[in-house]
C-alpha positions as CSV (number, residue, x, y, z in Angstrom):
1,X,82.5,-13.5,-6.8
2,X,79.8,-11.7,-5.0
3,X,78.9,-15.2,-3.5
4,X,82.4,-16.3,-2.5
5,X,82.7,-13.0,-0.6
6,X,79.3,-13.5,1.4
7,X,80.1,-17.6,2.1
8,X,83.8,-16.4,3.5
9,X,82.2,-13.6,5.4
10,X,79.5,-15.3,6.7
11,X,81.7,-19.1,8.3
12,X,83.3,-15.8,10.1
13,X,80.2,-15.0,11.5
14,X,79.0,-18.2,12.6
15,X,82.6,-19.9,13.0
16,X,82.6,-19.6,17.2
17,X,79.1,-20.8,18.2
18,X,79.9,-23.6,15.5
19,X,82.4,-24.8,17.9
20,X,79.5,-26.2,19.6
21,X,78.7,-28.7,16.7
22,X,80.8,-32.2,15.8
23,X,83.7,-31.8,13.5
24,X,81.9,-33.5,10.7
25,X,79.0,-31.6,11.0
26,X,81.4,-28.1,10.8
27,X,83.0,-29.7,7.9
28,X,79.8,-30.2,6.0
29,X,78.6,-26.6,6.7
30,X,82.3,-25.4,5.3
31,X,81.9,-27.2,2.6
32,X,78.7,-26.5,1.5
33,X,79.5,-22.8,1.8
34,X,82.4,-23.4,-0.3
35,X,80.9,-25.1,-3.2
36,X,77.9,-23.2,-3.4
37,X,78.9,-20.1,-5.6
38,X,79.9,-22.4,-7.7
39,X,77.2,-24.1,-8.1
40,X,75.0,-21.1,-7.6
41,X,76.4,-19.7,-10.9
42,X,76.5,-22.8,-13.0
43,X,72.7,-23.2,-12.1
44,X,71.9,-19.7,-12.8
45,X,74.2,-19.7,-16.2
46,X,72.7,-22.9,-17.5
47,X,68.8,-23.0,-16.3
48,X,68.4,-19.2,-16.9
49,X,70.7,-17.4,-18.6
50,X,71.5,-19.8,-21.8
51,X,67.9,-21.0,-22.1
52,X,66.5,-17.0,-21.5
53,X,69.1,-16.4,-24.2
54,X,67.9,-19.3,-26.5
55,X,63.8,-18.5,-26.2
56,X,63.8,-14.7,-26.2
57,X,67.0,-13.6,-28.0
58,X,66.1,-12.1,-31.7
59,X,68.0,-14.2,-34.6
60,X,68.7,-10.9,-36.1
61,X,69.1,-8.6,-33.2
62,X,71.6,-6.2,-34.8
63,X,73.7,-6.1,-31.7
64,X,77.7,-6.7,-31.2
65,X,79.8,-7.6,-28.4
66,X,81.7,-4.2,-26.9
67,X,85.2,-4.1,-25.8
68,X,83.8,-4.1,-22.3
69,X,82.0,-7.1,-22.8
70,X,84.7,-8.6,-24.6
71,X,86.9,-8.4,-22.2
72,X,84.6,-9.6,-19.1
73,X,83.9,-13.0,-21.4
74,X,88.1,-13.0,-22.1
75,X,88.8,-12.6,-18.3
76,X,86.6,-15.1,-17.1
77,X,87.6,-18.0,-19.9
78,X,90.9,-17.1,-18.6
79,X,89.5,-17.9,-14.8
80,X,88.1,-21.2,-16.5
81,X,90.8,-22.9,-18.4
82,X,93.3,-21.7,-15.1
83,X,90.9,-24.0,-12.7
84,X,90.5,-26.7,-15.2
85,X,94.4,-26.7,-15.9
86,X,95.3,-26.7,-12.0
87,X,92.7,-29.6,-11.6
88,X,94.0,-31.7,-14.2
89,X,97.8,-30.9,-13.3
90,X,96.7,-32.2,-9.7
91,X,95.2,-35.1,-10.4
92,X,98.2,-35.8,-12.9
93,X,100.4,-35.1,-10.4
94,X,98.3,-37.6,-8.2
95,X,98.3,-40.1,-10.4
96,X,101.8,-40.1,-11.5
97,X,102.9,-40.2,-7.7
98,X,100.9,-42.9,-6.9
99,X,102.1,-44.9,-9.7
100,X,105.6,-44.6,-8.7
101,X,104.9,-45.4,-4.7
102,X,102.9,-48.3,-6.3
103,X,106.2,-49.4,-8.3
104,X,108.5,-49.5,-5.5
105,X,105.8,-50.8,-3.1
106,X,105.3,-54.3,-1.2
107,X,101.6,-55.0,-1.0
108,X,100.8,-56.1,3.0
109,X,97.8,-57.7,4.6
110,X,96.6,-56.5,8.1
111,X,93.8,-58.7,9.9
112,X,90.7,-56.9,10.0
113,X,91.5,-53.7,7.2
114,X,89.9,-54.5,4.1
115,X,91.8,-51.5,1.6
116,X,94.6,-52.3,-0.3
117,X,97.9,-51.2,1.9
118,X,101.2,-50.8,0.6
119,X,104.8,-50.2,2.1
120,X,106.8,-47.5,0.8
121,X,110.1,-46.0,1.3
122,X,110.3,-42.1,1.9
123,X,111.8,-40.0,4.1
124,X,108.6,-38.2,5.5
125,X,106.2,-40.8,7.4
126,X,103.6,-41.2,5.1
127,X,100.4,-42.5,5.7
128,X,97.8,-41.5,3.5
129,X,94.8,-42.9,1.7
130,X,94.9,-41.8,-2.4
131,X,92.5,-42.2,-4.8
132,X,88.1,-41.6,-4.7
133,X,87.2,-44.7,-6.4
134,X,89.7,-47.0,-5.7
135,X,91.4,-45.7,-2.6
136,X,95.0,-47.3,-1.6
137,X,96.7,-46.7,1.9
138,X,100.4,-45.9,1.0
139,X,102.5,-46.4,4.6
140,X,106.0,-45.7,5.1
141,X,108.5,-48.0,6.9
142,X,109.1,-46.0,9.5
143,X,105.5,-46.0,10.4
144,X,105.0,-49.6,10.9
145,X,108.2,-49.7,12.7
146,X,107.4,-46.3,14.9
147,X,103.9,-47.3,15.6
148,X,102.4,-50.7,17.8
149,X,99.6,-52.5,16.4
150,X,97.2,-50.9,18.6
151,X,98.3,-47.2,17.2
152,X,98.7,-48.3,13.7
153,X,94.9,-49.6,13.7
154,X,93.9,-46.1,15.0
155,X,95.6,-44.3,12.5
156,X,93.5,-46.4,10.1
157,X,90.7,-45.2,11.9
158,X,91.1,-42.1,11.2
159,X,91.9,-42.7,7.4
160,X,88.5,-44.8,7.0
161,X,86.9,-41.5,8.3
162,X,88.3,-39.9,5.6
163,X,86.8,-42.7,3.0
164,X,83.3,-42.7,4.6
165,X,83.2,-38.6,4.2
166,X,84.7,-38.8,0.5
167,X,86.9,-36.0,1.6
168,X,89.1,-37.0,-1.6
169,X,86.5,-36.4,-3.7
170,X,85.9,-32.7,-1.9
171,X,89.6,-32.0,-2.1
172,X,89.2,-31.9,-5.6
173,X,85.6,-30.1,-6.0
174,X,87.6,-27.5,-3.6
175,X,90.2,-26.8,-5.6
176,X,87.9,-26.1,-8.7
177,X,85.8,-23.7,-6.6
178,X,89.2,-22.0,-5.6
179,X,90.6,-21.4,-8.7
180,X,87.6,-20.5,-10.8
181,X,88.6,-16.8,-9.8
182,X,91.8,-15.6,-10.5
183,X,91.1,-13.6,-7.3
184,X,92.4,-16.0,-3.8
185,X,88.5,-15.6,-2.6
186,X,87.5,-18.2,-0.1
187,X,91.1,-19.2,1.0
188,X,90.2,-19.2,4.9
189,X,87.4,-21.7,4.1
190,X,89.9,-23.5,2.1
191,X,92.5,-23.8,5.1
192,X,89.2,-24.2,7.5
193,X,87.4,-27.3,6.0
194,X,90.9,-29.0,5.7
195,X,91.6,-28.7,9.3
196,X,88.0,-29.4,10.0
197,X,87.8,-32.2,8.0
198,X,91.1,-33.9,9.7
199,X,89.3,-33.1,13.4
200,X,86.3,-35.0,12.0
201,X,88.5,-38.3,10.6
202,X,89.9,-38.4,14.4
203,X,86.4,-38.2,15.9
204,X,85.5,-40.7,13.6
205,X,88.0,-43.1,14.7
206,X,87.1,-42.2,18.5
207,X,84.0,-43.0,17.7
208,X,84.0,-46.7,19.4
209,X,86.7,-46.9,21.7
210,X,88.2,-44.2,23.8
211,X,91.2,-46.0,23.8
212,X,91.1,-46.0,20.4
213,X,91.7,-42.0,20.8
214,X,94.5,-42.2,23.0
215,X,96.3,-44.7,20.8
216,X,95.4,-42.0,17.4
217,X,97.0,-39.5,19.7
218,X,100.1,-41.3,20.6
219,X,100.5,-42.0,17.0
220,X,100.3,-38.7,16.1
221,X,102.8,-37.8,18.7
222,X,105.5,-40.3,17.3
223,X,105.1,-39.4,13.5
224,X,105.4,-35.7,13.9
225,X,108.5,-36.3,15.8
226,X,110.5,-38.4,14.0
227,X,109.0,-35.7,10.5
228,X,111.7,-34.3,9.3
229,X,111.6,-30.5,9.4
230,X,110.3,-29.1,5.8
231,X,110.0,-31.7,4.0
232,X,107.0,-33.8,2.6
233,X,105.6,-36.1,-0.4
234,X,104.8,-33.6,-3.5
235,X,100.9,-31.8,-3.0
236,X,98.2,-34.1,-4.5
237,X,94.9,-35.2,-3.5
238,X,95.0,-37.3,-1.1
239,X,94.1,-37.9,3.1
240,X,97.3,-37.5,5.3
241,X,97.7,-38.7,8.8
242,X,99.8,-35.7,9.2
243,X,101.3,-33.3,6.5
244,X,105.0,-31.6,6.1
245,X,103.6,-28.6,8.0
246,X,102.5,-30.8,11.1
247,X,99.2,-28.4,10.4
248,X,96.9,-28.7,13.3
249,X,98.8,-31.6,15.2
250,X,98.6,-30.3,18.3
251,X,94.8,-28.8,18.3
252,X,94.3,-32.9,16.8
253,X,96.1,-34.4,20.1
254,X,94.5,-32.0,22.8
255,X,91.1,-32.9,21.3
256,X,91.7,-36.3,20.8
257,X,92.9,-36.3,24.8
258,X,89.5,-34.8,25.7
259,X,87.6,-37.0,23.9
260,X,89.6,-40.2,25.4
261,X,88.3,-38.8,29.2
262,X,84.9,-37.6,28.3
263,X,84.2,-41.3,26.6
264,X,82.2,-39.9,23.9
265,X,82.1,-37.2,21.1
266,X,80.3,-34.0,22.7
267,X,80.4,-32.0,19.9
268,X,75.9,-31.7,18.8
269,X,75.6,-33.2,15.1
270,X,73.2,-32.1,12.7
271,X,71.8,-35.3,10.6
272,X,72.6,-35.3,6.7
273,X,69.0,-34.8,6.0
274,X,69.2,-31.0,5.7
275,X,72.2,-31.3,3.0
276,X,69.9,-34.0,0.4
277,X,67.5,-31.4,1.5
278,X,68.8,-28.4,-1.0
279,X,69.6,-30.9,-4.0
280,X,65.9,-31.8,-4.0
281,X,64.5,-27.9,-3.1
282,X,66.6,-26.9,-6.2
283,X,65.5,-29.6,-8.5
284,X,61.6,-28.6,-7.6
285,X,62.8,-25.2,-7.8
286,X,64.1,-25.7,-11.6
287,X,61.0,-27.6,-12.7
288,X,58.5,-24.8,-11.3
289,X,60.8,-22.8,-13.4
290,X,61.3,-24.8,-16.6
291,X,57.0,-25.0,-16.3
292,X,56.5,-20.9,-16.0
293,X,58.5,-19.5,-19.1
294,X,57.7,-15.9,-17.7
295,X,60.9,-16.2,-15.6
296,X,62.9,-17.0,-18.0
297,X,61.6,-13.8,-20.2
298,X,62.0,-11.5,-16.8
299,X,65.9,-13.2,-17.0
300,X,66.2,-12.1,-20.5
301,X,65.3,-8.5,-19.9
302,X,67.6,-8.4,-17.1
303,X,70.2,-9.8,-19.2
304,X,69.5,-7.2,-21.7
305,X,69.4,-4.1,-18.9
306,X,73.1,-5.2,-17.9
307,X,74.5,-5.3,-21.5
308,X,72.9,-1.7,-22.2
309,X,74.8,-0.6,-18.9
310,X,77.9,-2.4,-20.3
311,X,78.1,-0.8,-23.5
């Protein structure tokens, strides 16, 4: 929790001179700041606790678990089988939706995009890539019949953004790290990486053309006006064009404007060596640590010093 609280505190630190780097670069820091309490404590719990426990721990110790203590492991099993269960219902949810567009859907072929697309019916102008390992655009009528070819190749654009940064696969790491405190720690990162992460899917498709941002824009402009007001497919993981709350449509456009007369993305990017940088720091880390059992023995007695203050 501790974690959560300095990663949230700290993107509102840095969030304003980070307005200096490329959306995708921003979403990458958000993300990393997000996901790494979580990953933080399931490194800590498994490479030192539960082995420190294992090594130094006395088979015949004589000690029993306190109401105090019992009631810290209760609450945060609790915390556990909440995140796992609003996972699973997600991707449930997900699956099952999919399914039915799928049903009621007529497979189409446009020249030069090689995912499967299909045409649904629904109110709310959908467009939206679903699925991590087998994505699937689902498009609604009134998209193909709102948008010119020129537009609807942008908006693909911008979805293929989405598949190159496996932002699917994030959605869903996300909402694990969210929910794995019953406490709504970390919400603003939430909101700001999805935001982030729809800024960098435009930039992505401005990337070669800058007509290609003007058309993305235009699109933009027709979907959320012919939206209807409050109204939306069901939540599930998955990359919207827009969503039923028209979220950061606007900001999108006037970006997407600026990019179209500047000819290029200004925005200074930050190359993805620094984030396979910390996997392999960490794995060096663990085997320095796996190779010196005294820290493991320091982790036990610190283990111990927090149950005596429990009890």
């Amino acid at each position: 929790m501790g974690a959560a609280i300095f990663a949230s505190a700290f993107w509102r630190l840095v969030e304003r001179p980070a307005g200096q780097l490329s959306a995708s670069t921003r979403a990458h820091i958000i993300f990393f700041l997000r996901v790494s309490p979580l990953f933080a404590a399931l490194i800590f719990v498994f490479a030192f606790v539960v082995p420190a426990y294992l090594i130094h721990e006395p088979a015949n110790s004589g000690e029993v678990v306190s109401g105090k203590l019992a009631l810290i492991a209760v609450a945060s099993s609790i915390a556990v089988f909440v995140a796992l269960y609003r996972i699973c219902s997600t991707w449930f949810v997900t699956r099952h939706l999919a399914a039915e567009w799928q049903a009621r859907a007529v497979e189409i072929k446009v020249e030069g995009i090689d995912i499967p697309i299909f045409r649904i019916a629904h109110p709310f102008p959908v467009m939206a890539v679903i699925g991590v390992f087998r994505p699937r655009l689902f498009v609604a009528e009134q998209v193909l019949t709102s948008l010119d070819p020129d537009e609807f190749h942008a908006a693909v654009e911008h979805e293929y953004g989405h598949l190159q940064s496996y932002d699917n696969l994030k959605r869903i790491i996300i909402r694990g790290c969210r929910d794995l405190v019953l406490i709504p720690i970390g919400s603003d990162l939430d909101r700001a990486w999805s935001a982030t992460a729809e800024t960098a899917a435009d930039e992505h498709a401005a990337t070669n053309r800058p007509s290609i941002a003007v058309n993305l824009a235009a699109a933009l402009i027709k979907l959320a006006r012919i939206a209807p007001a409050n109204s939306g497919p069901a939540a599930i993981t998955g990359s919207f064009l827009i969503d039923a709350n028209r979220a950061n449509v606007s900001s999108r456009i006037k970006r997407l404007l600026a990019l179209s007369e500047s000819g290029q993305n200004t925005g200074l990017r930050l190359g993805s060596a620094p984030f396979w940088l910390l996997p392999i720091i960490v794995v060096s880390l663990l085997v320095l640590h796996f190779a010196d059992q005294r820290l493991l023995l320091t982790t036990h007695e610190a283990i111990e010093h927090f149950v005596w203050l429990i009890q």
